[in-house]
Backbone as JSON, one array per atom type, in Angstrom:
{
  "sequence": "XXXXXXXXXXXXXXXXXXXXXXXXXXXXXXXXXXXXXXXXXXXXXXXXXXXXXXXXXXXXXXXXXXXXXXXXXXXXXXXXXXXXXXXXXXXXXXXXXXXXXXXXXXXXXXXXXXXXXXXXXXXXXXXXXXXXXXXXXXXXXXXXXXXXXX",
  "N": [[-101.75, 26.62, -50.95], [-98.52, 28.11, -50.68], [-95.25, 27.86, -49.9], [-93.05, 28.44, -50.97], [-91.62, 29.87, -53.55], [-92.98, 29.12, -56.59], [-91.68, 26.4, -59.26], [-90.94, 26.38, -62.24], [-91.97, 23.93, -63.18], [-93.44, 23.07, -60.86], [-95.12, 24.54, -61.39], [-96.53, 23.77, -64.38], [-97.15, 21.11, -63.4], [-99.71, 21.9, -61.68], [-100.91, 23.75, -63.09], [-102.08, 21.03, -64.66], [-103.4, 19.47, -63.81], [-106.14, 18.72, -63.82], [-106.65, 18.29, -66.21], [-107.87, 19.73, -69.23], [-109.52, 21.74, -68.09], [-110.16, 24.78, -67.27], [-108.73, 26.22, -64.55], [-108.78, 28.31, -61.79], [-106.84, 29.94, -59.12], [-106.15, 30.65, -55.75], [-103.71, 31.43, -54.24], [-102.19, 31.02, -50.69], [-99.51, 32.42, -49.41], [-96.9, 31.5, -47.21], [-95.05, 33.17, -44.88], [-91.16, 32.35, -43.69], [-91.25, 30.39, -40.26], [-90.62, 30.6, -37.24], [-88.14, 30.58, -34.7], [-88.37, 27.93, -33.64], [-89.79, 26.82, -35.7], [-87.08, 26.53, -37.42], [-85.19, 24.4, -36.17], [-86.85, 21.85, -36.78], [-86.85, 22.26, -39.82], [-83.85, 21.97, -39.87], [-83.69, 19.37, -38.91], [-85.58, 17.8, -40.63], [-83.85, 18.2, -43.32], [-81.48, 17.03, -42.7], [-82.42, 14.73, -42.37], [-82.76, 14.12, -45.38], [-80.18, 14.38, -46.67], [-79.52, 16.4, -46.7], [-76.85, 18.58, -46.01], [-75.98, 21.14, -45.95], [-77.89, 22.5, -46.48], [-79.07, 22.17, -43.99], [-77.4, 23.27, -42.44], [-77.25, 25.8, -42.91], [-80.09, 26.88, -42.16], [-80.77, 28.99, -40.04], [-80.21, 31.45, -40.99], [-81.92, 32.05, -43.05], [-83.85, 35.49, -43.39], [-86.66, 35.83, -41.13], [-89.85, 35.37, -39.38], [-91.05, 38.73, -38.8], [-89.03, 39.56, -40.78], [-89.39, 38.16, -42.71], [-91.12, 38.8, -44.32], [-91.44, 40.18, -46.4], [-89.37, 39.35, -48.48], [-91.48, 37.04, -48.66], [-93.71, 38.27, -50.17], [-92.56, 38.29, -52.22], [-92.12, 36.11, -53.51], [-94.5, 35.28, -53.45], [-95.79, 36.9, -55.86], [-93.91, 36.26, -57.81], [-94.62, 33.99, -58.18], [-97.38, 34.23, -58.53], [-97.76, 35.61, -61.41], [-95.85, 33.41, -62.89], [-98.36, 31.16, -62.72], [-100.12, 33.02, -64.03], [-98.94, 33.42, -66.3], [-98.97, 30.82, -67.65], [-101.46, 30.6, -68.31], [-103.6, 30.61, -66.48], [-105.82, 32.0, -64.16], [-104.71, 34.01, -60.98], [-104.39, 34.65, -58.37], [-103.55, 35.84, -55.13], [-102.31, 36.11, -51.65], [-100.07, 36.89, -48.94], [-99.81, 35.17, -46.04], [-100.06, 35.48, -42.9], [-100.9, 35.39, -39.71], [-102.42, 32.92, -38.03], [-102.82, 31.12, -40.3], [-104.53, 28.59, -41.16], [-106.84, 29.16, -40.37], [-107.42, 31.18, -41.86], [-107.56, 30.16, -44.82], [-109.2, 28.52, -44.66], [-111.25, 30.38, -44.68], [-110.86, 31.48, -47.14], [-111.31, 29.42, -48.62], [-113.97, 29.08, -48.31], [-115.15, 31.86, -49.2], [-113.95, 31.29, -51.95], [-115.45, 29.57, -52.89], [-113.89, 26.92, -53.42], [-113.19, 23.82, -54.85], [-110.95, 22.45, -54.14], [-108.4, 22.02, -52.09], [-104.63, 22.84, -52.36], [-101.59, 21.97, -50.92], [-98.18, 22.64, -51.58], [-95.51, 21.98, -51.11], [-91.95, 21.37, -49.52], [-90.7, 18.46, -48.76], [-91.47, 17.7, -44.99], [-90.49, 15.82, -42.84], [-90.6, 14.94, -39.81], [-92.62, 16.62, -39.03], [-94.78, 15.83, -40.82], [-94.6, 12.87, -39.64], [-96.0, 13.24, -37.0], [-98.81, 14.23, -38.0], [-98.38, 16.66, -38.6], [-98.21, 18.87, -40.12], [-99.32, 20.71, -42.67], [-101.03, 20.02, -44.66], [-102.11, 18.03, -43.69], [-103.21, 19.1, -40.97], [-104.92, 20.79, -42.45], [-106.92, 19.2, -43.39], [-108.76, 18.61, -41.85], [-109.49, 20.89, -41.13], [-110.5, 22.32, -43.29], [-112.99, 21.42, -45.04], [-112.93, 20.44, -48.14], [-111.3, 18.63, -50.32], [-108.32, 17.9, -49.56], [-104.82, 18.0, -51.38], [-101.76, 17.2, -51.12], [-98.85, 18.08, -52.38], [-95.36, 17.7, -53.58], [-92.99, 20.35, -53.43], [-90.87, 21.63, -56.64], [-87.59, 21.7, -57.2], [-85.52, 24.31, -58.17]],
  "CA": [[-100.88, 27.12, -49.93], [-97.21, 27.35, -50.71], [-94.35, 28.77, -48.43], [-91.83, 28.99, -51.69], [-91.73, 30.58, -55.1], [-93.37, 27.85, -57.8], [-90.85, 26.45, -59.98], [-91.39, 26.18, -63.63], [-92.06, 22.72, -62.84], [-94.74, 23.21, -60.33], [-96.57, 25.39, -62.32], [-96.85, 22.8, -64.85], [-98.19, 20.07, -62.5], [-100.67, 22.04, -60.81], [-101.96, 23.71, -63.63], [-102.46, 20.62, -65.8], [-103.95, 18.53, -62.97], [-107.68, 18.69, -64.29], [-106.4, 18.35, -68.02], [-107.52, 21.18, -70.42], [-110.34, 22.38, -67.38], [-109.91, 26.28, -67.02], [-109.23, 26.66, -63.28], [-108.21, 29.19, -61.27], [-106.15, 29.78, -57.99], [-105.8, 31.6, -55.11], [-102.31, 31.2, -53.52], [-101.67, 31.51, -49.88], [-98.11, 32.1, -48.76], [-96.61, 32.05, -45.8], [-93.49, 33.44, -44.14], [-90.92, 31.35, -43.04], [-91.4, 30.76, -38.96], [-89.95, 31.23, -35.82], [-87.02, 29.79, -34.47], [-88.82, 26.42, -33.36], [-89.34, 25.51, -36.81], [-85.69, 26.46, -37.89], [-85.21, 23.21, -35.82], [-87.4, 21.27, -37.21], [-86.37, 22.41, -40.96], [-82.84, 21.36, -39.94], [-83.89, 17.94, -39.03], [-86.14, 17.37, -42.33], [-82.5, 18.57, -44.14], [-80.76, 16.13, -42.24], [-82.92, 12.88, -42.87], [-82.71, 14.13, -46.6], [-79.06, 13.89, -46.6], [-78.74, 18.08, -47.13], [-75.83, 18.74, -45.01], [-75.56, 22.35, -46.45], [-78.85, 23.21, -46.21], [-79.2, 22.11, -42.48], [-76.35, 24.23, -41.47], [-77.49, 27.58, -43.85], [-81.14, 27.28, -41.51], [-80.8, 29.89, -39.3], [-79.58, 32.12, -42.26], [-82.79, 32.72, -44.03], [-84.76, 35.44, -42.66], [-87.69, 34.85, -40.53], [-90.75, 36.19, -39.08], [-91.31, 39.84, -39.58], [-88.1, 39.85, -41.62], [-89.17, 37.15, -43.72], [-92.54, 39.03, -45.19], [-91.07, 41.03, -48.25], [-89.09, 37.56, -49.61], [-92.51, 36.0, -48.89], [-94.18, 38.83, -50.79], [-91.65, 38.85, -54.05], [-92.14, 34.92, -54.38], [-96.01, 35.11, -53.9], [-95.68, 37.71, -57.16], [-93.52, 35.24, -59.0], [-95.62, 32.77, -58.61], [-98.67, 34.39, -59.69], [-96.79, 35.56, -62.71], [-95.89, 32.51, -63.29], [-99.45, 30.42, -63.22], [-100.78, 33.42, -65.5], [-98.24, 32.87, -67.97], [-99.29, 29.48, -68.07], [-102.88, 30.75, -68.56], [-104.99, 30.64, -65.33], [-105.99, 33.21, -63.02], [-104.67, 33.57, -59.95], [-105.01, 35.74, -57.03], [-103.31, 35.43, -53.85], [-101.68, 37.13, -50.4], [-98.99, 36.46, -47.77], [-100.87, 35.14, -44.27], [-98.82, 35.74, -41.29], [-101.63, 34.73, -38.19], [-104.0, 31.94, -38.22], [-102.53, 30.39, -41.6], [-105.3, 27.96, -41.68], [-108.63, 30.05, -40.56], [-107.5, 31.91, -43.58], [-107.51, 29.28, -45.54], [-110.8, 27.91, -44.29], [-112.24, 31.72, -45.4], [-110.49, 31.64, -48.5], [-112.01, 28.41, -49.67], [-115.59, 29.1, -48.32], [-114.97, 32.66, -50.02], [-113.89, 31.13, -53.26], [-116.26, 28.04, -53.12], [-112.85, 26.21, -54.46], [-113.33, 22.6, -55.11], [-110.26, 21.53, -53.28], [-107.01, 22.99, -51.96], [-103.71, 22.43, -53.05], [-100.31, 22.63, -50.34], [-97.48, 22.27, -52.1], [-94.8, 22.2, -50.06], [-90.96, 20.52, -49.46], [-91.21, 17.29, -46.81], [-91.28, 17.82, -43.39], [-90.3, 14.4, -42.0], [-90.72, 15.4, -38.22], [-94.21, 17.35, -38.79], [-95.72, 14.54, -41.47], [-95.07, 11.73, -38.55], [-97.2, 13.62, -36.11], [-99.63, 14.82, -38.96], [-98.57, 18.18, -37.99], [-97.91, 19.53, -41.31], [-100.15, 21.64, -43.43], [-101.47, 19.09, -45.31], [-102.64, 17.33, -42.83], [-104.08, 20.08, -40.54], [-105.87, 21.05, -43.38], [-107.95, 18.22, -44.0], [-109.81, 19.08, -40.54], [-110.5, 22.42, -41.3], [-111.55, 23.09, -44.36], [-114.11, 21.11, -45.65], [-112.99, 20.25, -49.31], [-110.48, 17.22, -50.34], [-106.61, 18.84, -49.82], [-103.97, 17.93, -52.22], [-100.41, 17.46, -50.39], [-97.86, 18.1, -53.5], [-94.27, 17.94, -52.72], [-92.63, 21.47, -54.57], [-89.66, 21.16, -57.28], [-86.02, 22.24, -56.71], [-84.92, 24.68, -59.25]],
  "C": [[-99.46, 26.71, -50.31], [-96.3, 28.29, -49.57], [-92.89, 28.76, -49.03], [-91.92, 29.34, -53.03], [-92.29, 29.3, -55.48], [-92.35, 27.72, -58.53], [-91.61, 26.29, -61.36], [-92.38, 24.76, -63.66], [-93.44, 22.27, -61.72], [-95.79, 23.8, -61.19], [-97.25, 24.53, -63.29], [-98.13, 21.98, -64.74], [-99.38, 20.65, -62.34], [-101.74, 22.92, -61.87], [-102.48, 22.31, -64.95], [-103.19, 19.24, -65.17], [-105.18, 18.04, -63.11], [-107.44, 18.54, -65.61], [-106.53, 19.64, -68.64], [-108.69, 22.04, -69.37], [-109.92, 23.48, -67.09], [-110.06, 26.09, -65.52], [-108.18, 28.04, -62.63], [-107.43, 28.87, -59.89], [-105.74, 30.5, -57.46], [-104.86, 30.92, -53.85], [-102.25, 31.74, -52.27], [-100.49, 31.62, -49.5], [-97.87, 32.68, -47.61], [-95.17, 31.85, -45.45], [-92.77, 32.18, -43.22], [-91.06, 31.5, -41.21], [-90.41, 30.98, -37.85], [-88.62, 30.21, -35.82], [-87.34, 28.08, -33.84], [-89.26, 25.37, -35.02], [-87.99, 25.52, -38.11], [-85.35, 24.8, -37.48], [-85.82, 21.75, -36.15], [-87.08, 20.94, -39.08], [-84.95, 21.53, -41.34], [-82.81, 19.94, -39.84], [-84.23, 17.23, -40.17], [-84.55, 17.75, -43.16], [-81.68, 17.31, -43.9], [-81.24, 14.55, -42.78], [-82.92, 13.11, -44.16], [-81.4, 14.29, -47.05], [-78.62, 15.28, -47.07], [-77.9, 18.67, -46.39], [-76.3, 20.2, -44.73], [-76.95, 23.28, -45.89], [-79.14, 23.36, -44.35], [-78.56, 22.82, -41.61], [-76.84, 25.43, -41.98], [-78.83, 27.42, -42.89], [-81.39, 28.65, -40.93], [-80.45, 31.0, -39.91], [-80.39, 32.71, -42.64], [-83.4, 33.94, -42.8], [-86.3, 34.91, -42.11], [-88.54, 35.54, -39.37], [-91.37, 37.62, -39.66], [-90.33, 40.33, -40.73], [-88.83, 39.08, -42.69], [-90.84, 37.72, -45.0], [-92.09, 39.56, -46.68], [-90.34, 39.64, -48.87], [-90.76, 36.72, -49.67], [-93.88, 36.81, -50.07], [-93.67, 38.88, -52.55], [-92.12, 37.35, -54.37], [-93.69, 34.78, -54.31], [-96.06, 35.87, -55.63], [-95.06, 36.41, -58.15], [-94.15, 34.27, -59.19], [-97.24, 32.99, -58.97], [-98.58, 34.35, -61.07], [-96.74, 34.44, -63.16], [-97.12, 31.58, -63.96], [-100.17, 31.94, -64.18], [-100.32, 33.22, -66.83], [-99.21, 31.69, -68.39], [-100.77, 29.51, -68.09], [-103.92, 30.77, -67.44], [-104.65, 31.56, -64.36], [-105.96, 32.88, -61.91], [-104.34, 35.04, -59.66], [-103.96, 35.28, -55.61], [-102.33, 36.59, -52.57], [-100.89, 36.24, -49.67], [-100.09, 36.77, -46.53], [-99.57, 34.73, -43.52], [-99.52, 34.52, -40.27], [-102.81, 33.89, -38.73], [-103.9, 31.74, -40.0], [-104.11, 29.54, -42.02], [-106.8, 28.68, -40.76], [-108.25, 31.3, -41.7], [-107.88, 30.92, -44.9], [-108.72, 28.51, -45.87], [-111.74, 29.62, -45.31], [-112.26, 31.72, -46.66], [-111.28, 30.48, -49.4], [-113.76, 28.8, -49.58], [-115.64, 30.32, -49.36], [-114.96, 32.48, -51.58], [-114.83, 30.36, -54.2], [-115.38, 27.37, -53.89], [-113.24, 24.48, -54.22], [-112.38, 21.76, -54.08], [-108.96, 22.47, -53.15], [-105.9, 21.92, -52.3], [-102.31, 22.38, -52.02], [-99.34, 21.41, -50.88], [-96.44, 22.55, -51.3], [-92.79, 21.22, -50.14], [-91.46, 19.27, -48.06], [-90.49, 17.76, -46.01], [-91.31, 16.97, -42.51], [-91.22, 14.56, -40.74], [-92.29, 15.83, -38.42], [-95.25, 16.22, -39.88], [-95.81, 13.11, -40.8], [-95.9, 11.92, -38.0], [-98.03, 14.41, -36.72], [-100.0, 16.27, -38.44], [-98.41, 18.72, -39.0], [-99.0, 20.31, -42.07], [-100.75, 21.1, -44.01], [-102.66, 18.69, -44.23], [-103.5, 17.69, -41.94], [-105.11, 20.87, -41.11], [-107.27, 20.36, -43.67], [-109.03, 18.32, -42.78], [-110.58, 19.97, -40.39], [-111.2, 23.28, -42.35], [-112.61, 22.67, -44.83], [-113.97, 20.88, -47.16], [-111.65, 19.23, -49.43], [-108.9, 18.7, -50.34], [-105.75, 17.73, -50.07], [-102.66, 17.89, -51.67], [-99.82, 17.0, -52.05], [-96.33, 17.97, -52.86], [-93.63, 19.07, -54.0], [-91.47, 20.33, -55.14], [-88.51, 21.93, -57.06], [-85.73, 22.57, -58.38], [-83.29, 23.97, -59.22]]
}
C-alpha cells in the first residue's frame, strides 16, 4: 500500500528485501483524502520542521480530484518495480482501503504486506495509521516502511 509514486530508492529497498528471492507485488494506492486529513498532514509537516510543505496542504488535489495523479503514480511505480525485475500488478482504492487490502492478500495468498508511506506523527500516536490498522485486518505480518524524498 503506497499513497505516493516509489522513488528510485524505494524500489530498491523493497525489492531487495528477501535478497535474490523472485517476488512479486501488488500495489494498492490511494488518493489523497478529505479535508480532515489535510489537517492532520499539516501537523505531521509541522513536527517535521516543513514549513513549506504545511502551508502548500490544501493545494494538492483531493478526493475525486485526486484519482488521475493517484492513477499516473500507481503506473510509475509499477514501471518502476518491473524495471527492477519483479512483477507487479496493482489499482487505485478509493472506499474501504483496507477490506481491499484484506481481499487482495487472501486473493494473492501474499506472505506479508508492505505500507510504505511518509510519517504521520498525529495518526502513528493513536495507531491510526495504515500500518497499524493493518495489522488487525489482514492476517499476514505488515511491514511499515517510511517512503524516500526524491
Amino acid at each position: 500500500m503506497i499513497e505516493k509514486p516509489l522513488t528510485s530508492e524505494d524500489v530498491e529497498f523493497v525489492t531487495t528485501l528477501h535478497g535474490e528471492e523472485q517476488i512479486s507485488f501488488v500495489v494498492l494506492m490511494q488518493p489523497r483524502g478529505d479535508q480532515a486529513d489535510v489537517l492532520l498532514r499539516a501537523i505531521d509537516d509541522l513536527a517535521m520542521g516543513e514549513l513549506k510543505e504545511a502551508a502548500r496542504e490544501g493545494e494538492e488535489p483531493e478526493g475525486k480530484n485526486a484519482r488521475r495523479p493517484a492513477e499516473l503514480a500507481l503506473e510509475v511505480s509499477l514501471e518502476a518495480l518491473r524495471q527492477a525485475g519483479s512483477e507487479a500488478v496493482g489499482q487505485v482504492i478509493e472506499d474501504h482501503p483496507l477490506d481491499k487490502l484484506r481481499s487482495v492478500v487472501d486473493d494473492a495468498e501474499a506472505d506479508e504486506v508492505i505500507v510504505l508511506t511518509a510519517p504521520h506523527y498525529v495518526e502513528e500516536f493513536f495507531h491510526r495509521d495504515w500500518a497499524s490498522r493493518a495489522r488487525h485486518k489482514v492476517g499476514v505480518p505488515v511491514l511499515k516502511l517510511f517512503a524516500h524524498s526524491e
